[in-house]
C-alpha positions as CSV (number, residue, x, y, z in Angstrom):
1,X,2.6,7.0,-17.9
2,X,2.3,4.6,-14.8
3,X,0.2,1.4,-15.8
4,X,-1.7,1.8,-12.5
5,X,-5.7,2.1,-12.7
6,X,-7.4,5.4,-11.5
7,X,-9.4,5.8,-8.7
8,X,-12.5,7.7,-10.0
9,X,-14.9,10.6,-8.0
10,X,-17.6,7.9,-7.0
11,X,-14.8,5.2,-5.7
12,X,-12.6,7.6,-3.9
13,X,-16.3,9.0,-2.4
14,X,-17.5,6.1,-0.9
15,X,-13.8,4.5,0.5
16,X,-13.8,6.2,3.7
17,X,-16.8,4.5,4.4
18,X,-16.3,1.0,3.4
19,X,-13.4,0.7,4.9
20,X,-14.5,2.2,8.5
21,X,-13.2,-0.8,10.0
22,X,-9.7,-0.5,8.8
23,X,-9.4,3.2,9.8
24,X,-10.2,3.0,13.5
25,X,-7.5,3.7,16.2
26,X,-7.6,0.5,17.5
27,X,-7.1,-1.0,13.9
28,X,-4.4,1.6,12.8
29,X,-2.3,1.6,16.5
30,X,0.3,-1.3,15.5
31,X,0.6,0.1,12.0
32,X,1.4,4.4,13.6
33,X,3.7,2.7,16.1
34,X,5.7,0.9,13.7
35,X,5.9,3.7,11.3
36,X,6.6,6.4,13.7
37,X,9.3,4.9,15.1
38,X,11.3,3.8,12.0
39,X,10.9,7.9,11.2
40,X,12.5,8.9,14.4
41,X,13.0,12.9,14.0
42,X,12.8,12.8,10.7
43,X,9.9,12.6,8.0
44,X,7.7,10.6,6.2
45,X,6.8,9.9,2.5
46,X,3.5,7.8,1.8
47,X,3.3,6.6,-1.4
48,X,0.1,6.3,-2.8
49,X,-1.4,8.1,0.5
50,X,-5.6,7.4,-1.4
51,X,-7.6,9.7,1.4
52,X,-4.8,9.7,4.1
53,X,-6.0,6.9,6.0
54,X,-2.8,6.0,7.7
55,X,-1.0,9.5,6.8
56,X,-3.5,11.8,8.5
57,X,-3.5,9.9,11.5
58,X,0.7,9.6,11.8
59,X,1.0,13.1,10.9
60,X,-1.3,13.8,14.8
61,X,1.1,11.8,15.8
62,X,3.0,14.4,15.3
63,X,5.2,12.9,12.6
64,X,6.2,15.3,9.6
65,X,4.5,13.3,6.6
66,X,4.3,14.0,3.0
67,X,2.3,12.1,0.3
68,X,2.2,11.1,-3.3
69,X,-1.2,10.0,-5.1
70,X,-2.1,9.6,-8.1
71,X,-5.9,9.6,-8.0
72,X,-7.3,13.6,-7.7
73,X,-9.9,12.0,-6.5
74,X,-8.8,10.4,-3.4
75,X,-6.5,13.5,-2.6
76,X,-9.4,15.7,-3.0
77,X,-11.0,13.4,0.4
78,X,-7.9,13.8,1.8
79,X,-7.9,17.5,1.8
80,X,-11.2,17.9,3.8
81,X,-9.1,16.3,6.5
82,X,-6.3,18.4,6.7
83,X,-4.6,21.0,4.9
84,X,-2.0,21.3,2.4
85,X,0.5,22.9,4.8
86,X,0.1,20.2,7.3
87,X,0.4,17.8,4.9
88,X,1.5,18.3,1.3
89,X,0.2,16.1,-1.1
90,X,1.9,15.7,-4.8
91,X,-0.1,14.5,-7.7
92,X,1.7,11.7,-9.4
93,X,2.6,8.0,-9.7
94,X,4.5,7.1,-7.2
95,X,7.3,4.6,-9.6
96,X,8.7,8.2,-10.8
97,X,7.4,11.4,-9.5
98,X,9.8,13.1,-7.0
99,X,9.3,15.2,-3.7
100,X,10.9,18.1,-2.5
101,X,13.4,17.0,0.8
102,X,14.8,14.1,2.3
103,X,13.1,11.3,4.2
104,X,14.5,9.1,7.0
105,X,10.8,7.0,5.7
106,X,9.1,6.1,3.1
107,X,6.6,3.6,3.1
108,X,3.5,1.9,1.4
109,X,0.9,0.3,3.2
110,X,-2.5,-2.0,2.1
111,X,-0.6,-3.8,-0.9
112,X,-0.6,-0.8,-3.2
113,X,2.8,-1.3,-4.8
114,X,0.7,-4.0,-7.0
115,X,-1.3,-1.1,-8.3
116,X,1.9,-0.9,-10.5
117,X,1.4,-3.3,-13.3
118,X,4.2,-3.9,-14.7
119,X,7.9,-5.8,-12.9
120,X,9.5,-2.4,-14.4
121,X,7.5,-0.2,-12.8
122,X,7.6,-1.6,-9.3
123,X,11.7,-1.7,-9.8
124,X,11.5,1.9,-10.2
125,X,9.3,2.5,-7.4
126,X,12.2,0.9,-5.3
127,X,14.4,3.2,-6.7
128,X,12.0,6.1,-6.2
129,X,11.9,5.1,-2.4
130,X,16.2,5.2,-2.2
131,X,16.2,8.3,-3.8
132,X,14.1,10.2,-1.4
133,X,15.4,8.6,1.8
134,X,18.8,9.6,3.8
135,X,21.3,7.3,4.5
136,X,20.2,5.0,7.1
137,X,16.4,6.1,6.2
138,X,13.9,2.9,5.5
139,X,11.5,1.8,2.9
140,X,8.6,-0.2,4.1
141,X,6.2,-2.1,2.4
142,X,2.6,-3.9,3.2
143,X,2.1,-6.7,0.7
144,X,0.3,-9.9,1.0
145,X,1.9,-13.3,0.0
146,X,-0.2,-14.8,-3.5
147,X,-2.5,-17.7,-1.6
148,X,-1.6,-19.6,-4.7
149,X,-1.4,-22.6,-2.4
150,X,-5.3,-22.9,-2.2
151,X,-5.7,-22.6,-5.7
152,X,-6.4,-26.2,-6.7
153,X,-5.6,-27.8,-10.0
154,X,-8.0,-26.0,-12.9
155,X,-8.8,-23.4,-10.8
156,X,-7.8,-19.8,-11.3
157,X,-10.3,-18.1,-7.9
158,X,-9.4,-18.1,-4.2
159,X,-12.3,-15.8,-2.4
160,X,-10.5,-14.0,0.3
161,X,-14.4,-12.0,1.8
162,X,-17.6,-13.8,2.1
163,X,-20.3,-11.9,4.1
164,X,-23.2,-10.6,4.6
165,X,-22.4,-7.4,2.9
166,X,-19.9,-8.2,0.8
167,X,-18.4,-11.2,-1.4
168,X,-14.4,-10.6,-2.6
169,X,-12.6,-13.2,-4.7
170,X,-9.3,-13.0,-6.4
171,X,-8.9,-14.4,-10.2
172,X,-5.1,-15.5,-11.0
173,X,-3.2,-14.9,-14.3
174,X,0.0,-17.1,-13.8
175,X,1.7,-16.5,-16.4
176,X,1.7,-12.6,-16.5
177,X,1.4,-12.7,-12.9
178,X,-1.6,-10.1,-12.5
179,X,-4.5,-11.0,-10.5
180,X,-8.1,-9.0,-10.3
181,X,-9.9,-8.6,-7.0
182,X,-13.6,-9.1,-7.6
183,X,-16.0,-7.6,-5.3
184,X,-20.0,-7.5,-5.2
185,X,-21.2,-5.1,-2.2
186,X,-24.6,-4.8,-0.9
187,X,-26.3,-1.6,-1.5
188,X,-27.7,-0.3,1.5
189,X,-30.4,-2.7,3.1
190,X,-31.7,-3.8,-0.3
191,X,-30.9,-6.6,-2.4
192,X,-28.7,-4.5,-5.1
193,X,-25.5,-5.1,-4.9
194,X,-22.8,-3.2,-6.7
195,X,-19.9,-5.0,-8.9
196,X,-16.0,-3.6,-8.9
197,X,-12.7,-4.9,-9.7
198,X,-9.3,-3.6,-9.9
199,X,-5.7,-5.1,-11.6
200,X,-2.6,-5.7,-9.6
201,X,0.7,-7.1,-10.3
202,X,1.5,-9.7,-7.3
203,X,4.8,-10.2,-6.1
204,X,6.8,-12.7,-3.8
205,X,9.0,-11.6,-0.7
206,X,12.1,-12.7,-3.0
207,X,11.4,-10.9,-6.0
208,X,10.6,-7.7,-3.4
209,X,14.1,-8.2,-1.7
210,X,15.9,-8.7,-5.7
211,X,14.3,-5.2,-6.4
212,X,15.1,-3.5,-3.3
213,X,19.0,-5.0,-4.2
214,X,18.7,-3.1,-7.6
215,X,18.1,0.1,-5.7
216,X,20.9,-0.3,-3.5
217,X,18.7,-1.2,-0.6
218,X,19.0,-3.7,2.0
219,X,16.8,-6.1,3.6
220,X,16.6,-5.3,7.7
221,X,13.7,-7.4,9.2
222,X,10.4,-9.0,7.5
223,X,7.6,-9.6,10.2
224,X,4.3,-10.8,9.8
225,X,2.0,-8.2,10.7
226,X,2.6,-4.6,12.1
227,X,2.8,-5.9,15.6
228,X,6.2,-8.0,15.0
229,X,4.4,-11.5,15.0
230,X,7.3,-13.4,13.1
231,X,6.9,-13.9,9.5
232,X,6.5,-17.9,8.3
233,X,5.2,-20.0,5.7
234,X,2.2,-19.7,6.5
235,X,2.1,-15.5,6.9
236,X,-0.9,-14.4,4.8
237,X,1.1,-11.2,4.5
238,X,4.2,-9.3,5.7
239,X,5.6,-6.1,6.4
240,X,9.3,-5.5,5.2
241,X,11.7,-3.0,6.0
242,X,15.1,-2.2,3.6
243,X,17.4,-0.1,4.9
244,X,19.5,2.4,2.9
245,X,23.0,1.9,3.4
246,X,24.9,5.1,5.4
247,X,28.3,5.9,3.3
């Protein structure tokens, strides 16, 4: 059983909305264009699709795109977007459950390989991504790089979201190498707010490519952001592709 957290009903209900912003065309062009041409032809696999923000949207781009989720919840949403045909969904984590076909992508987006608790797990989602792809097919990955840097001696917080509407802060474990997002959101126009907060395993660009080595994957390019700004040392995130190797 995958040590990732569930998505429940209420959560998977109200995601759509709050994250509007991140799901408009404008928002989501860079990310299709990027995607859609690593796929070529050929298909797609989103792990951990959640309500098919990015996978609805590159399958009317008329790329062939399959999903894996774990959360019923958030695949239910999905499905009163587009149907099961059009875009198959498979319930299951995404370290070890396996697709019908082959893929010349498969790709996670948003940072949700840290939903994976565990070094193990994310080593077999690596290996999960090889075996579905063809030779020559990519594996892409969305990940932020830990702002440990701003954490200052004796402090385990770093907010990454202060506004109006909504307050996020990140709280560090350094030696099990987990961090919890913290997030209070503002109820409507009142002065309620509601309180979440969700586990994930963090994980350096190095440690990403060491994994992607154990799957017999190879690292092709590592930008900053879906446009192909260059990644540095001061990226607050990156988007790496590994490449499966052709016989």
């Amino acid at each position: 059983m995958t040590s990732s957290e569930l998505w429940t009903r209420a959560t998977a209900d109200r995601y759509d909305a709050e994250e509007s912003e991140t799901s408009s065309a404008a928002f989501l062009a860079p990310a299709l264009a990027f995607l859609a041409d690593l796929a070529g032809d050929g298909r797609a696999l989103e792990f951990a699709i959640g309500t098919g923000r990015v996978g609805v949207p590159l399958r009317e781009r008329g790329v062939p795109v399959a999903g894996i989720e774990l959360s019923e919840h958030m695949a239910a949403v999905l499905r009163r977007k587009i149907d099961e045909e059009t875009l198959p969904v498979t319930i299951g984590d995404m370290a070890t459950t396996v697709v019908p076909g082959d893929f010349t992508l498969v790709y996670l987006v948003y940072n949700t390989i840290t939903n994976l608790l565990t070094q193990d797990e994310q080593v077999e989602c690596f290996r999960n991504a090889a075996r579905h792809l063809t030779p020559g097919g990519r594996f892409v990955i969305e990940l932020g790089v830990p702002p440990l840097r701003f954490l200052p001696p004796g402090q385990v917080a770093v907010p990454f979201d202060v506004s109006e509407r909504h307050l996020g802060f990140d709280t560090f474990d350094l030696v099990e190498q987990i961090l919890v997002s913290h997030h209070f959101t503002r109820d409507g126009d009142g002065d309620r707010y509601r309180r979440d907060s969700s586990r994930h395993r963090y994980a350096w660009p190095a440690e990403l490519d060491l994994m992607a080595r154990l799957a017999g994957l190879e690292l092709e390019r590592r930008v900053a952001d879906w446009s192909g700004e260059p990644f540095t040392e001061n990226s607050a995130k990156h988007i790496s592709v590994w490449r499966k190797p052709s016989p």
